[in-house]
N, C-alpha and C positions, 0 to 999 in steps of 0.2 A: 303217655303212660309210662311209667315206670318199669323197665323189662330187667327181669332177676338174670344175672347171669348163671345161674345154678340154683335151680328149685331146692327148699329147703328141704322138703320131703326125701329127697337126694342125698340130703348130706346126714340124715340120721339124725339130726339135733335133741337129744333129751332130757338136758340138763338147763334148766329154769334160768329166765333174765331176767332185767327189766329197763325199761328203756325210759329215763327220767329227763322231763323236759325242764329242762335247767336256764329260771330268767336271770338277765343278767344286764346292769344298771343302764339305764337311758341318758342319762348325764355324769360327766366326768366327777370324779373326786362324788363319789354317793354309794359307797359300799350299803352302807346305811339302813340305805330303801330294801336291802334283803331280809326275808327272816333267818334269823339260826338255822331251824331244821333244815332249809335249804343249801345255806353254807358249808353245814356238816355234811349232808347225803354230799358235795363236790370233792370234799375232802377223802372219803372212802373210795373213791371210783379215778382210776388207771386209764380208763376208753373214753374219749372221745370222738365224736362227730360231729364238724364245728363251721360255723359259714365262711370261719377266715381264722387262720390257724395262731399267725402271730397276737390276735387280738384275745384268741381264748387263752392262750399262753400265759398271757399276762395275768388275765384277770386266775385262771387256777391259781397262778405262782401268789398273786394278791393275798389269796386266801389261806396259806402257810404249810398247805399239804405235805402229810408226814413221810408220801413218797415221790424219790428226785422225779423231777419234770423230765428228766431223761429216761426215766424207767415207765411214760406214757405213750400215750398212743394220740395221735391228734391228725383227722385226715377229714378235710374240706370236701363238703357236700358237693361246690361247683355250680354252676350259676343254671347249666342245660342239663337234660340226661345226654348221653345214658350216666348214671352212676356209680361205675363198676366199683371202681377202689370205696368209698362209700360202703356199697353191698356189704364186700369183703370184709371191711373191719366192721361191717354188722355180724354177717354167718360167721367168724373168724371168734365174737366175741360171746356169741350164743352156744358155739359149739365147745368154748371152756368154761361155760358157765358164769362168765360175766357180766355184771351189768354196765348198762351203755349211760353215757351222758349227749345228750344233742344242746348245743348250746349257739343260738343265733348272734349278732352281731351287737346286738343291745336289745332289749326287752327280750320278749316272751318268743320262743321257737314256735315254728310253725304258724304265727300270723303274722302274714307280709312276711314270708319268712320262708327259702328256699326247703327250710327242716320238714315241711309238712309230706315232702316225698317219703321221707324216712320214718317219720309217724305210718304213713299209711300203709310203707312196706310192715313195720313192726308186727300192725296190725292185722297185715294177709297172711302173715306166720304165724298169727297165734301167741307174739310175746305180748307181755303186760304191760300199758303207757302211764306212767303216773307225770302227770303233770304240775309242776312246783310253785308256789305262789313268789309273783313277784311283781316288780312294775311293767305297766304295761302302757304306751303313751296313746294309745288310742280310747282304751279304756279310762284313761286319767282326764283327758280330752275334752271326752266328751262328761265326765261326771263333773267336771268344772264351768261345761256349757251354761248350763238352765237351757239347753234343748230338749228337743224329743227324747228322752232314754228309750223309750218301748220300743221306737222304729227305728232305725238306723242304718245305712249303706258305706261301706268305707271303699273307695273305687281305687283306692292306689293313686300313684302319679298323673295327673290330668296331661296334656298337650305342653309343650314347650314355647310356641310362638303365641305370640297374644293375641291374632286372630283366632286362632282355634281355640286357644284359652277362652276367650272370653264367650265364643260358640257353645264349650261345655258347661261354663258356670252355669249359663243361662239354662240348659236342658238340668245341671241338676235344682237348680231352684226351681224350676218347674216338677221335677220330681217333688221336691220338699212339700211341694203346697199339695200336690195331688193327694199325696201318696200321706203328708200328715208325719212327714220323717226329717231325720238329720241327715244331712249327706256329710260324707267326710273324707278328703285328701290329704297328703302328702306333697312337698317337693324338698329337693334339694337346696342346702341353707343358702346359696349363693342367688336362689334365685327366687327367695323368700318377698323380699319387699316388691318386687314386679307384678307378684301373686295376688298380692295386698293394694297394688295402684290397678289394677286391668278389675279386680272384684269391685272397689268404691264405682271405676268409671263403670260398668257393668250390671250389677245387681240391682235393683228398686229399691228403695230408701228402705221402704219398711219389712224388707230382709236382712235374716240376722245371721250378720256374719263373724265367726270368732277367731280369733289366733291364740293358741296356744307353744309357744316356743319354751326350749331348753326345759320342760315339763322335769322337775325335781332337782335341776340345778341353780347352780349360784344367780344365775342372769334370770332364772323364771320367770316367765309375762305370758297370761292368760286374762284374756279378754274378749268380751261377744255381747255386740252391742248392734242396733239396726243402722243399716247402710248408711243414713241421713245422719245420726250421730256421729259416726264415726266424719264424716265428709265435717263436720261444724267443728271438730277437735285438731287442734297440732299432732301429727301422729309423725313419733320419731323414727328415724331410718330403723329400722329390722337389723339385731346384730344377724351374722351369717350364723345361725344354731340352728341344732334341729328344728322343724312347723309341723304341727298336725292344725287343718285349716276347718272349719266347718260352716256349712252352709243352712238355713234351716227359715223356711216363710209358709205359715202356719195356715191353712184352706179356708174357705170360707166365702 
């Protein structure tokens, strides 16, 4: 749990924020994928609280803001609590009245996303969260599946070794079929194509497995096709890009 280092109640705060969750592109060179109103609302705001400082830096300075990058504020969430510094340029920015920016590493704050601490502080004080449309690769993922939309689990990072990998496939395609749902992971781009040979030798033909890679970028490849197809096709090495993986075999 998240522990305040100085209850807000304390500090007297009575002057209005709001706390904008600010998405921000899943693939290189794709400003694009943003709307205006969201560009603009980055443009107006000095505060941020960012999951990696050098990365939001860029992308602000990207967007042309009318004041120097020296004259912001930009201070990393950090991977554990406690969150002090964090806190700090929250209460620090509530108590001048300014609004905050939380901005994750690519896509949307707060899913798979260390910001969701800072959401939820926002939220135990009483400031406003408006949350910003933008890309989301889990979201994109799965609407590019043809899976379950209705039902869905996204579990994070599965197992590293491909005994245990292949141990979890098998419990979430078992969930799939119970349960009448998508499951859906994540790994690391380096270790994308291993993902993809442990699922084929692993999963039952007539489970449907998809890969979506580099989701809005130049290299894009999304596809989700049953175990047994994919095993009958040339399937080329996985460049090292982002994966969102999904798993989905329907009850019955």
């Amino acid at each position: 749990m998240l522990r305040l280092s100085v209850p807000l109640a304390e500090k007297k705060l009575i002057l209005p924020t709001t706390l904008y969750l600010i998405p921000t592109p899943i693939a290189e060179n794709t400003l694009h994928t943003l709307p205006a109103y969201a560009t603009a609302i980055v443009r107006e705001l000095d505060v941020f609280i960012v999951e990696r400082a050098k990365t939001a830096r860029h992308f602000v300075k990207s967007l042309l803001p009318p004041i120097p990058l020296q004259q912001m504020t930009f201070t990393e969430i950090g991977e554990h609590p406690p969150l002090t510094e964090a806190e700090n340029t929250f209460f620090e920015a509530v108590k001048a009245g300014k609004n905050i920016g939380l901005l994750s590493e690519a896509g949307c704050p707060g899913v798979a996303d260390p910001g969701a601490a800072i959401v939820a502080l926002a939220h135990r004080e009483g400031v406003k969260v408006v949350p910003l449309v933008g890309p989301s690769s889990l979201l994109l993922a799965l609407m590019a599946s043809g899976m379950n939309g209705q039902r869905f689990t996204f579990h994070g990072y599965l197992p590293a070794k491909r005994p245990e990998l292949a141990k979890e496939l098998r419990r979430l395609e078992n969930l799939a079929r119970q349960n009448d749902q998508t499951q859906m992971f994540i790994e690391t781009p380096y270790r994308a194509q291993m993902v993809v040979e442990v699922a084929l030798e692993t999963l039952q033909a007539d489970t449907i497995f998809g890969v979506a890679q580099d989701i809005t970028g130049a290299a894009e490849n999304i596809r989700s096709l049953p175990v047994g197809t994919w095993k009958k096709q040339k399937i080329a090495a996985l460049d090292k890009l982002p994966a969102i993986f999904l798993v989905y075999r329907k009850g019955g």
